[in-house]
KOLTORRO-908658 format. One line per field, with one value per residue (C-alpha): residue number from 1; x, y, z. Coordinates in steps of 0.25 Angstrom, whole numbers. Layout:
N
nr	NUM;... .
c1	X;... .
c2	Y;... .
c3	Z;... .
This chain:
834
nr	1;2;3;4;5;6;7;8;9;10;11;12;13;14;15;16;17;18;19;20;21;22;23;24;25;26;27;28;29;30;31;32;33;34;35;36;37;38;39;40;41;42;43;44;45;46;47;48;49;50;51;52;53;54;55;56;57;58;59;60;61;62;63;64;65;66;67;68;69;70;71;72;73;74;75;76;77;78;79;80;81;82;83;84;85;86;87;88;89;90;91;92;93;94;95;96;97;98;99;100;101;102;103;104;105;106;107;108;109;110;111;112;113;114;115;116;117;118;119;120;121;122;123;124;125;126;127;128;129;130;131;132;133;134;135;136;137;138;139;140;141;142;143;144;145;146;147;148;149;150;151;152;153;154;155;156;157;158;159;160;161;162;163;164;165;166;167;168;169;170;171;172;173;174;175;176;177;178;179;180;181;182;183;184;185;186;187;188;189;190;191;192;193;194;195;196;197;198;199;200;201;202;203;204;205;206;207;208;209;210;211;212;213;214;215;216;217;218;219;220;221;222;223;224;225;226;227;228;229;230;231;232;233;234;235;236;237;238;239;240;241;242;243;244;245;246;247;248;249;250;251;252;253;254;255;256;257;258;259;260;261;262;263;264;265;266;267;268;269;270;271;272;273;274;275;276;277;278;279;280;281;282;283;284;285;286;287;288;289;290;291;292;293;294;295;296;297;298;299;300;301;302;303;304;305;306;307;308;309;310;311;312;313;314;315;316;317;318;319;320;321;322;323;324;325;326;327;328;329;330;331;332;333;334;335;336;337;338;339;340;341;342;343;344;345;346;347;348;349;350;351;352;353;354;355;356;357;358;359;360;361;362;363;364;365;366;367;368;369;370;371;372;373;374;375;376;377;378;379;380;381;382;383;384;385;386;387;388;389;390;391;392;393;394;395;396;397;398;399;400;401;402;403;404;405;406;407;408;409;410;411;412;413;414;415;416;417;418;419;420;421;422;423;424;425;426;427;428;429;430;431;432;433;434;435;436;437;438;439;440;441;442;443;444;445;446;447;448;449;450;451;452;453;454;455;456;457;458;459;460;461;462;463;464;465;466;467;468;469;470;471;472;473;474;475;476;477;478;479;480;481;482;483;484;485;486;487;488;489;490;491;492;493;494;495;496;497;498;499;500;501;502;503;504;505;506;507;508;509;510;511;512;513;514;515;516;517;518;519;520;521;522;523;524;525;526;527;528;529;530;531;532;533;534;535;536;537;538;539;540;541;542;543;544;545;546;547;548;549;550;551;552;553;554;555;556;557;558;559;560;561;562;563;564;565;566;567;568;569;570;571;572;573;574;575;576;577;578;579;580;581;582;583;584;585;586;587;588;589;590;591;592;593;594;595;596;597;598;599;600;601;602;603;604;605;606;607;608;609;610;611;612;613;614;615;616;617;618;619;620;621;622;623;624;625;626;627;628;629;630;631;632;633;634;635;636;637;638;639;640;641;642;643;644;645;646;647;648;649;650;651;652;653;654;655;656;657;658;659;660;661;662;663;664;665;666;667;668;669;670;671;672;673;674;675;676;677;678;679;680;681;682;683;684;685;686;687;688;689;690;691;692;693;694;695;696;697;698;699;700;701;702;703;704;705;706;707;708;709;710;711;712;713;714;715;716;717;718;719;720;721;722;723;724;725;726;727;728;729;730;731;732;733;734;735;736;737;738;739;740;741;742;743;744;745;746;747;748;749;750;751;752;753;754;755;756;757;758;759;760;761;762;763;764;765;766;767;768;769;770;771;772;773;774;775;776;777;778;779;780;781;782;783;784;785;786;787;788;789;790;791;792;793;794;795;796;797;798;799;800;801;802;803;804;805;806;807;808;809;810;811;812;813;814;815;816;817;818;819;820;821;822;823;824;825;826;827;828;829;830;831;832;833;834 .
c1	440;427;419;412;408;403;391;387;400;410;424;425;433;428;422;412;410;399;406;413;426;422;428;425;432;438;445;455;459;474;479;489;495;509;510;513;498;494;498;492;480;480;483;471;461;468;466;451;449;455;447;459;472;487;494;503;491;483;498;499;485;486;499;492;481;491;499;487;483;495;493;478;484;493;481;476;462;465;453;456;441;448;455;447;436;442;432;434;450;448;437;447;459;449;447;461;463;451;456;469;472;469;476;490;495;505;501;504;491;484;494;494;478;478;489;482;468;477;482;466;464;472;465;450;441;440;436;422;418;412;425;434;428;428;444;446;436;445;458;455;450;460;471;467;463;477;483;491;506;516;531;539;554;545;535;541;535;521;522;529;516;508;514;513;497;495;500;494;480;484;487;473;465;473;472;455;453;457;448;454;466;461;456;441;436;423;433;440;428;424;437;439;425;433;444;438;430;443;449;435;431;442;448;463;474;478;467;462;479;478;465;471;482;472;467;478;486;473;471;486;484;472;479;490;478;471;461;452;439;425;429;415;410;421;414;419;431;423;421;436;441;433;438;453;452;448;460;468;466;468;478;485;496;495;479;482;493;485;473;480;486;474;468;480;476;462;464;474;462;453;463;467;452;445;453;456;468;476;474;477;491;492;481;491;504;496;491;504;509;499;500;500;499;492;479;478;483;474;461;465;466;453;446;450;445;432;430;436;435;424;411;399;396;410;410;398;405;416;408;401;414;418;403;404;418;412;403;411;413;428;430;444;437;426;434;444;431;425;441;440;425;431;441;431;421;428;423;412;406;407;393;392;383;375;369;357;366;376;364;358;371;373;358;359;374;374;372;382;396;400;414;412;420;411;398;401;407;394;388;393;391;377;377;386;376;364;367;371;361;350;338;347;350;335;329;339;337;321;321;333;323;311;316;325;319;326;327;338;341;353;355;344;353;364;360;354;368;374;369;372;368;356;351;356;346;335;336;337;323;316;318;312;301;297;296;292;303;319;331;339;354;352;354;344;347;346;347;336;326;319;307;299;293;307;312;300;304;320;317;309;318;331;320;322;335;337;350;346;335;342;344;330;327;335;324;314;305;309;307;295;288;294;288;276;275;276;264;256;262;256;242;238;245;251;264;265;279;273;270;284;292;284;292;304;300;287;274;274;264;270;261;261;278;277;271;278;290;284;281;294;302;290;296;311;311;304;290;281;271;268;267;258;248;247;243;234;226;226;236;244;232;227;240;237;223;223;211;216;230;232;224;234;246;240;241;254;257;249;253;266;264;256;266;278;287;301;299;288;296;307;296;289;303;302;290;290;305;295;286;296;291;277;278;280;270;267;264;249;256;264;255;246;259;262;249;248;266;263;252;265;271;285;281;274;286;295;286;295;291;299;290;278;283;284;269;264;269;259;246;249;248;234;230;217;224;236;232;221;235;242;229;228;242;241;230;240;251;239;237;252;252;264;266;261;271;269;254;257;264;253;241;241;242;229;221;224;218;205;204;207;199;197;186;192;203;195;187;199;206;195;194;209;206;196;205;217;206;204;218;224;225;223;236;245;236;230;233;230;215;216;219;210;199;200;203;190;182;176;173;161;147;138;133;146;146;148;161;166;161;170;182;180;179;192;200;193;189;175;172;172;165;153;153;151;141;132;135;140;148;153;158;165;173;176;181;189;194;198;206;213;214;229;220;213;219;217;204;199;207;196;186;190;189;176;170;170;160;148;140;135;134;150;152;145;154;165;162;158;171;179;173;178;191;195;191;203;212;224;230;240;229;220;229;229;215;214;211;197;195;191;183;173;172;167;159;150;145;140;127;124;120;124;138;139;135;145;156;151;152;165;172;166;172;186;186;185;193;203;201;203;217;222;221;228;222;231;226;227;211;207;206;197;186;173 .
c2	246;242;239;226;224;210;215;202;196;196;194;179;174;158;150;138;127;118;107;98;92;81;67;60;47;47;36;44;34;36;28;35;45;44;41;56;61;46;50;64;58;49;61;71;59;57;74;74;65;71;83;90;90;98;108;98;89;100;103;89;89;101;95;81;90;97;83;76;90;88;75;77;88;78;69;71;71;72;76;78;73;58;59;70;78;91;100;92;96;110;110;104;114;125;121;119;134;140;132;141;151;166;171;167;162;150;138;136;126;139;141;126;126;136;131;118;122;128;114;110;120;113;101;95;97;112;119;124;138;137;130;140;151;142;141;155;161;153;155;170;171;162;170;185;184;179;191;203;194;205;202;202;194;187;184;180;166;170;180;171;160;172;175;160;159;172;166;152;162;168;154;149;159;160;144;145;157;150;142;134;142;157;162;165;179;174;167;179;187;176;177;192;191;184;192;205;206;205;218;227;221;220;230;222;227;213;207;218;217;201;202;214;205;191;199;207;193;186;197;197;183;184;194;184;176;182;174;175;167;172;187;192;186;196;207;212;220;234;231;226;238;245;238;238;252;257;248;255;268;259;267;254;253;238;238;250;242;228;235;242;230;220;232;233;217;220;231;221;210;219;225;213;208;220;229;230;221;232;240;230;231;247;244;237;243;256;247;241;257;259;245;249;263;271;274;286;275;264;274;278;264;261;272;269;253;258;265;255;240;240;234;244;234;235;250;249;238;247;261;252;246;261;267;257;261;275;270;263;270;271;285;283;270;281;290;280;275;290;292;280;284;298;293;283;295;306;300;299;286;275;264;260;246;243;257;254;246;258;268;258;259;274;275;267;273;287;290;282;291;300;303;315;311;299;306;314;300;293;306;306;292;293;304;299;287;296;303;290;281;289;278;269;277;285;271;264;275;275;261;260;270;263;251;258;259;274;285;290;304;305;300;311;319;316;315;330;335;334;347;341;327;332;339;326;317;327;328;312;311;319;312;301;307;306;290;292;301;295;302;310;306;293;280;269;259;246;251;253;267;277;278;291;289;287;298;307;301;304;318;320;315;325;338;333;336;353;352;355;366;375;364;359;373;368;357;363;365;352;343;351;347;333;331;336;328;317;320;319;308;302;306;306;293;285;279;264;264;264;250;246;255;252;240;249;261;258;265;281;287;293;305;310;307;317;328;327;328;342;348;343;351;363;363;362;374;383;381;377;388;382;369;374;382;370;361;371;372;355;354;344;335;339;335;320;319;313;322;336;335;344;356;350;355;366;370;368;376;388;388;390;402;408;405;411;398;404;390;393;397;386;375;383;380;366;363;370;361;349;352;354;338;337;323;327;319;327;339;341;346;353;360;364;367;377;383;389;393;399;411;415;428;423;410;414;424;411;406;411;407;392;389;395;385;372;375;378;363;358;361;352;341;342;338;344;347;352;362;368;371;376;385;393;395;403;412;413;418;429;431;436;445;446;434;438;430;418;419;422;406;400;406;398;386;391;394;381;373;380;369;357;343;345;354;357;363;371;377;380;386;394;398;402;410;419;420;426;435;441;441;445;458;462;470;458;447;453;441;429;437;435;422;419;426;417;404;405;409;394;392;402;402;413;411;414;428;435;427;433;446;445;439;453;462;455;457;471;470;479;479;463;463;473;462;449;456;458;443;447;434;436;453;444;435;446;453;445;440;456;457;445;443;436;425;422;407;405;411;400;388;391;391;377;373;376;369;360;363;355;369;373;388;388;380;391;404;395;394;407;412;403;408;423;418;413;425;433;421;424;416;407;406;400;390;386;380;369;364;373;371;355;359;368;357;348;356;357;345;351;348;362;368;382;376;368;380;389;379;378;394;395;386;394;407;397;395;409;413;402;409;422;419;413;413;399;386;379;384;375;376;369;356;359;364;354 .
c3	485;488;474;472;455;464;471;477;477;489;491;493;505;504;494;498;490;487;482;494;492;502;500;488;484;468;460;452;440;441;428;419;433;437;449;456;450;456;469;465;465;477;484;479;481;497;497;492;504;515;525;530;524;525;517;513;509;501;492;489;485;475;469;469;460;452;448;445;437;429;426;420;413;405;402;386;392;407;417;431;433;430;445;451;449;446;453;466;465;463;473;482;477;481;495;498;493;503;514;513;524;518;530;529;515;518;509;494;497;490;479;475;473;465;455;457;451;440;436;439;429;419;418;413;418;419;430;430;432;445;449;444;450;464;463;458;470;481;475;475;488;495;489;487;504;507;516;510;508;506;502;512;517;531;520;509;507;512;499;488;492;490;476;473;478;469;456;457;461;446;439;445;438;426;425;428;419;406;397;388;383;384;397;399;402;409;420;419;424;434;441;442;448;459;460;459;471;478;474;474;489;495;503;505;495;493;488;480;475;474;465;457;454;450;441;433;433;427;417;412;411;402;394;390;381;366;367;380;380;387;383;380;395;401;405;416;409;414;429;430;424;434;444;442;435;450;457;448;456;468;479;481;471;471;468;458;452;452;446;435;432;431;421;412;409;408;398;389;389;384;375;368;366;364;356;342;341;330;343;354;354;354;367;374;373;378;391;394;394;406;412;428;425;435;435;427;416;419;420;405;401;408;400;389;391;396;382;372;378;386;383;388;401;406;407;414;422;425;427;438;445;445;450;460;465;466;476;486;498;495;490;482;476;471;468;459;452;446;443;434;431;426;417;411;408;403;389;383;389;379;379;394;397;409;412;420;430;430;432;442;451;450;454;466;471;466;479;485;478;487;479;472;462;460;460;448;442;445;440;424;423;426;417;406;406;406;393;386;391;395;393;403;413;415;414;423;434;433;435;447;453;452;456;469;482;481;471;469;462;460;447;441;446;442;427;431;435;421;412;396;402;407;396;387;395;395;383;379;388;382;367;375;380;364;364;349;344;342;354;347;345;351;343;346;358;363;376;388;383;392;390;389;403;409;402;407;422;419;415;427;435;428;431;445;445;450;444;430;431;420;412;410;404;393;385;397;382;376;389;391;380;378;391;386;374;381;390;378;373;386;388;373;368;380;381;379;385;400;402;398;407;419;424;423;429;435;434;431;424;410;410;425;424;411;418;429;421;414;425;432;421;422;436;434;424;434;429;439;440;426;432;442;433;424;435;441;426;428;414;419;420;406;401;406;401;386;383;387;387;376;385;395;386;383;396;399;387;392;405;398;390;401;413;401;402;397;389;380;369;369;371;359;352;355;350;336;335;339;328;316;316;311;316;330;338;350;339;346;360;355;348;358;367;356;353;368;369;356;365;371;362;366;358;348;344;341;331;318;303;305;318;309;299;309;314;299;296;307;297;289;299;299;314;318;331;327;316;327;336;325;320;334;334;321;330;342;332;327;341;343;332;328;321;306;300;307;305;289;288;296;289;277;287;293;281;274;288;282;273;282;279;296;301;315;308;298;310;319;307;305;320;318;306;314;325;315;309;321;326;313;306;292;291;293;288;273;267;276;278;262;263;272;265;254;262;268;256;252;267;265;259;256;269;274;268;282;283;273;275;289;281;272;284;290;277;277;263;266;250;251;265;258;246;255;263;249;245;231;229;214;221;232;222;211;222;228;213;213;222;223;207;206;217;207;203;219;219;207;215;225;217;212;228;228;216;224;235;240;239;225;228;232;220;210;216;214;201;197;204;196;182;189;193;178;172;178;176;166;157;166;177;167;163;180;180;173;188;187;173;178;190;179;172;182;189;175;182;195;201;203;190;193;195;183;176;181;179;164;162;170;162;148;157;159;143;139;148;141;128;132;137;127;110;107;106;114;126;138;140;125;130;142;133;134 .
């Protein structure tokens, strides 16, 4: 199996040192030493000496080692540095075990070297790092390239050496491992790193059997301990699992066995210091059960671990181990890993780490996995990690992409290829296109964000894709106008997340990508004759320029209606949903988008009472801009006429705009009120041209007489018409007091409005109407206008004479009239009198 987790590291054969052994003299102080670790002693200071030297000699010099070993050992505060310098030793010790033949195993020089950096172990000082790793990388390498040794009666002493070599291999790493009295995880992870090479390189059952075996025996031996120290640097429990979980589909039964083996011992050292401990020991009876199962067995256990005692970086660890299993060119180690892949995935996926490094290996060997197996593995871990972490994944790929010399499409397609999944990241996109409004459903993160930008690219990207054409017609109308929005979000007030994307994805324009994202979807959906016209009309340049991007919309929208998009009316739907928030920011586009979709009859006839409703709630926001929009669609609806009941909601919206503070709005409104009396007819509108009638009544003065004589000709009162053409005001206001007598309290309310105009002539009608108005008044009506009763008064003072005296006789005419409605003297009008 060819899978390297070491990219730059290689199967070591030999090791070079730095150090040189060459001769040095020492003058070992030898009181206290019996005379046999005397000699011992003699005899490693003749050895250091010597250039070349015999089997015999090089035994002698191990025990000479291993005696004067012991004898530190005994020492309260023994060093071995009091007669040697250990490092020199062990450097020595190292040497003699390169210098063994790998050919032909028929020394115990090998075996003895080995036990014998044991015993060094054992003594201070310790061993540094550096030099534990130096004696572990030979020993392994002079042992695990030994050839296959098999059992055999012509043989037998060639294998009991072997046997022997094999445990003293084992008692070496179990003897530099340890720190103090627990074993170190850091070393642990140190020395697989050695010995792992040799089973994923190799392609010799015997060594990849050998390192199999290292580790299941030095994974055993850690299990024996509860206490294990370094166990937070460990962190390689993911890509080991990988590792072995693939050897334990191995064809070779030894390799399958071995491998099955070393994972039992891995899972009962996570077990038995990651579990819960009530539940450790239920844990481990149900592994020992499955201890060298077959696979099915360990592929469950696996899952299970990948799940539960996993930290999110080690399954990303192990979904590389097994992605890059899938791209060796060996098709049963592909197929073995998207078995395992398989079982891992058939659950929900639990929180993976590492995601841009997983994305960045799928990106640049997707096109590598041939197995088809593999390929659809490959493919629902890309989409599995798209749906949970969308920001990573969109802005891993973008930036892959724009820093590969090649593009690479597959992965847009992939993500393409799922239905649900697509729809789910279209979906997620477009919440981002809206930098100012919250994703739905999702929790805030610490991790990387898309911005809107990358989104816009990524959805490009995903309308690339053929495969989903039907889909798109799904949120066509929502990504439609998203990207819309986002347009003039642009060109009217900028985006000031550009500059820190560009060291991530380079330059791109924001608004030119936008576009061509519209238009890319336009296109998808089977629009492109409307892609066409509005570029031949120049509308896709309007809608880049700050100053007539609004005509620019407007375009688009027309183009729409006139071309008869099947679209119109869910985009319409859209919207109005949009605008149930009178906070909604881009408001202003949609509005004008509305106003030309609303010229379609297919529109319009959506427009029910709660559409009405939504759009009546807009006059109150009081923008110039807005209300205009909102007034020519109360004449598009009149144009339509068939929408009486909808016009009936929105008229009392339109009349009350008469009186806006804003004299743009009072002359469109008034534009708008001359349009609906041409459009409207009497039979179905009586009351509004009432209402209207006495809605515009202060607006006019005498000289304003023909208005009103129109206004009596569109009512077709021709009695009235005839009495405004003689200018007989007090016939006008007797009239109108006539036939419209339960008005009456209304009629005095504006007369009250009008006491206070700048003109003295308006102010004396009023006046004089007032006096007219209180004389039809009953009893409780009376009692209502306590409010006019004031005005009077103060209007004795007015600078017009003719005023001041009306108001004084009006209120004369308000007094009689006090007496004549009641006979008690507890009337509420007594304490008014002057």
């Amino acid at each position: 199996m060819q899978m390297n987790p070491y990219p730059n590291k290689q199967k070591p054969n030999r090791v070079t040192f730095s150090q040189s052994t060459g001769q040095v003299s020492w003058n070992p102080n030898l009181t206290g030493l019996r005379q046999s670790e005397r000699d011992a002693c003699e005899f490693i200071l003749e050895f250091l000496e010597q250039g070349q030297v015999s089997q015999s000699d090089k035994l002698k010099f191990l025990r000479a080692v291993d005696t004067l070993s012991s004898a530190v050992r005994s020492q309260p505060n023994g060093s071995m540095n009091d007669y040697f310098p250990k490092s020199i030793l062990a450097k020595k010790i190292e040497v003699l075990i390169l210098e063994e033949s790998t050919e032909v195993l028929v020394s115990s020089v090998r075996q003895q070297a080995m036990l014998c950096i044991v015993a060094l172990s054992q003594v201070n000082p310790p061993f540094y790092l550096s030099q534990k790793l130096d004696l572990v990388n030979s020993c392994i390498s002079s042992t695990f390239s030994l050839p296959l040794i098999a059992p055999s009666l012509d043989r037998k002493e060639s294998a009991s050496l072997y046997l022997q070599t094999i445990q003293a291999l084992d008692d070496l790493l179990q003897a530099l491992i340890m720190e103090g009295l627990d074993p170190s995880m850091a070393l642990l992870q140190d020395f697989l790193e050695i010995i792992l090479p040799w089973l994923t390189l190799s392609e010799k059952v015997h060594e990849q059997t050998r390192a199999l075996g290292a580790i299941a025996r030095m994974l055993r031996f850690i299990c024996n301990f509860p206490e294990l120290s370094d166990m937070t640097e460990f962190s390689m429990s993911g890509k080991l699992i990988g590792i072995l979980g693939l050897f334990c589909m191995n064809a070779n039964y030894e390799i399958s066995t071995g491998a099955s083996e070393a994972l039992h011992y891995l899972f009962k050292i996570l077990v038995l210091h990651r579990s819960v401990k009530q539940k450790t020991e239920v844990i481990l009876k149900d592994l020992q059960k499955h201890f060298r199962g077959g696979w099915f067995a360990n592929i469950q256990s696996l899952t299970m671990f990948f799940r539960k005692y996993l930290t999110p970086e080690e399954r990303a660890d192990m979904l590389m181990v097994s992605m890059e299993a899938m791209t060796s060119a060996n098709r049963k180690d592909a197929f073995a890993a998207s078995k395992m892949l398989k079982m891992i995935l058939k659950y929900s996926m639990p929180e993976i780490g590492k995601v841009p490094e997983i994305i960045q290996y799928i990106y640049h060997n997707v096109n590598n996995i041939t197995e088809p197996t593999a390929q659809g593995t490959i493919e629902k871990i890309l989409y599995l990690l798209a749906q949970t972490y969308t920001d990573e994944v969109i802005l891993t790929l973008f930036k892959t992409e724009d820093q590969s010399q090649r593009v690479v499409h597959k992965p847009w397609e992939i993500l393409a290829s799922f239905p649900k999944g697509y729809e789910v990241i279209m979906e997620f996109l477009m919440q981002k296109l809206t930098p100012y409004q919250k994703s739905k459903g999702r929790e805030p993160s610490h991790r990387m964000e898309i911005s809107p930008l990358i989104a816009t690219r990524a959805i490009q990207e995903l309308l690339l894709e053929p495969s989903r054409r039907m889909e798109i017609h799904t949120f066509f109308s929502s990504l439609f106008m998203a990207l819309l929005f986002r347009i003039s979000f642009l060109v009217l007030e900028g985006d000031t997340d550009i500059q820190d994307e560009q060291h991530i994805t380079g330059w791109v324009d924001p608004v030119s990508c936008s576009i061509e994202a519209l238009k890319t979807l336009m296109l998808s959906t089977g629009y492109g004759d409307h892609v066409s016209y509005v570029q031949k009309l120049g509308g896709w340049e309007l809608l880049t320029s700050p100053e007539r991007h609004y005509e620019g919309v407007t375009l688009l929208a027309r183009t729409m209606v006139i071309k008869n998009c099947w679209h119109n009316r869910p985009i319409f739907s859209f919207i109005i949903s949009m605008l149930q928030d009178l906070n909604y920011t881009n408001h202003l586009t949609a509005f004008v988008f509305m106003t030309q979709l609303l010229r379609c009859p297919g529109v319009a006839a959506t427009a029910n009472e709660a559409i009405i409703r939504i759009l009546a709630d807009w006059f109150q926001y009081e923008e110039p801009a807005t209300v205009k929009l909102l007034l020519r669609m109360v004449v598009i609806f009149a144009k339509h006429r068939n929408m009486v009941r909808q016009l009936r909601v929105l008229q009392p919206y339109v009349l009350n705009c008469c009186y806006s503070l804003d004299s743009d709005i009072v002359t469109e409104t008034f534009e708008v009120l001359k349009r609906l009396t041409q459009l409207l007819s009497w039979r179905q509108h009586a009351s509004f041209f009432v209402q209207l009638s006495f809605t515009l009544g202060p607006f006019f003065e005498e000289v304003c007489r023909p208005a009103l004589c129109r206004t009596a000709a569109i009512l077709g009162w021709s009695r009235l018409k005839a009495i405004f053409a003689e200018k007989d005001v007090w016939t006008i206001l007797r009239a109108l007091l006539k036939q419209k007598a339960n008005e009456a309290p209304w009629f005095l309310k504006q007369c009250l409005a009008l006491f206070k105009s700048p003109q003295a002539s308006i102010r004396q009608t009023a006046v004089r109407f007032a006096g007219q108005i209180i004389q039809t008044l009953d009893r409780k009506e009376v009692g209502d206008i306590e409010d006019v009763y004031a005005a009077l008064r103060s209007m004795r003072e007015d600078p017009d004479p003719m005023v001041s005296c009306l108001a004084t006789q009006t209120l004369y005419i308000l007094e009689a009239k006090e007496k004549q409605l009641t006979n008690t003297p507890t009337s509420c009008f007594c304490s008014r009198r002057p």
